[in-house]
C-alpha positions, 0 to 999 in steps of 0.5 A: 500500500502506498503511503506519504513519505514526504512532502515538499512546497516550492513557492517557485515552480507551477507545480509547487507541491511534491508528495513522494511516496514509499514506493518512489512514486511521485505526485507534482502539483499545483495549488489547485490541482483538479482545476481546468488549469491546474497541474497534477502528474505522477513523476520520477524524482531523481537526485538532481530534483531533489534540489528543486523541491523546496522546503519540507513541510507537512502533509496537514500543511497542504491546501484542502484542494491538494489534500483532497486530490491526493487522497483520490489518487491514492483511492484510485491505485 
């Protein structure tokens, strides 16, 4: 089962929230991910990218809207 290993918030980047799992799976998203211009796509992090990801925080820190796609995501696999 997956589950949230960590969480990171880069102010600068669109897709502004990094959610890794314990599988090594990714999730990048925006602010408002299920919006029409939002962002939301798994990924691979890889060593450069973890330089870029930001600051950790928790998963409790998220916007409600990111919170609650992620929890669908993970309803879905």
């Amino acid at each position: 089962m997956k589950e949230i290993s960590c969480v990171y918030d880069n102010i600068n980047l669109c897709d502004r929230y990094t959610v890794l799992f314990n599988d090594g799976d990714a999730l990048a998203l925006s602010e408002h991910p299920s919006d029409a211009e939002g962002f939301a796509r798994w990924i691979v992090v890889d060593e450069y990218d973890i330089d870029r990801l930001g600051q950790p925080i928790g998963f409790e820190e998220l916007p409600s809207d990111v919170q609650d796609f992620v929890f669908n995501e993970l309803r879905d696999q």
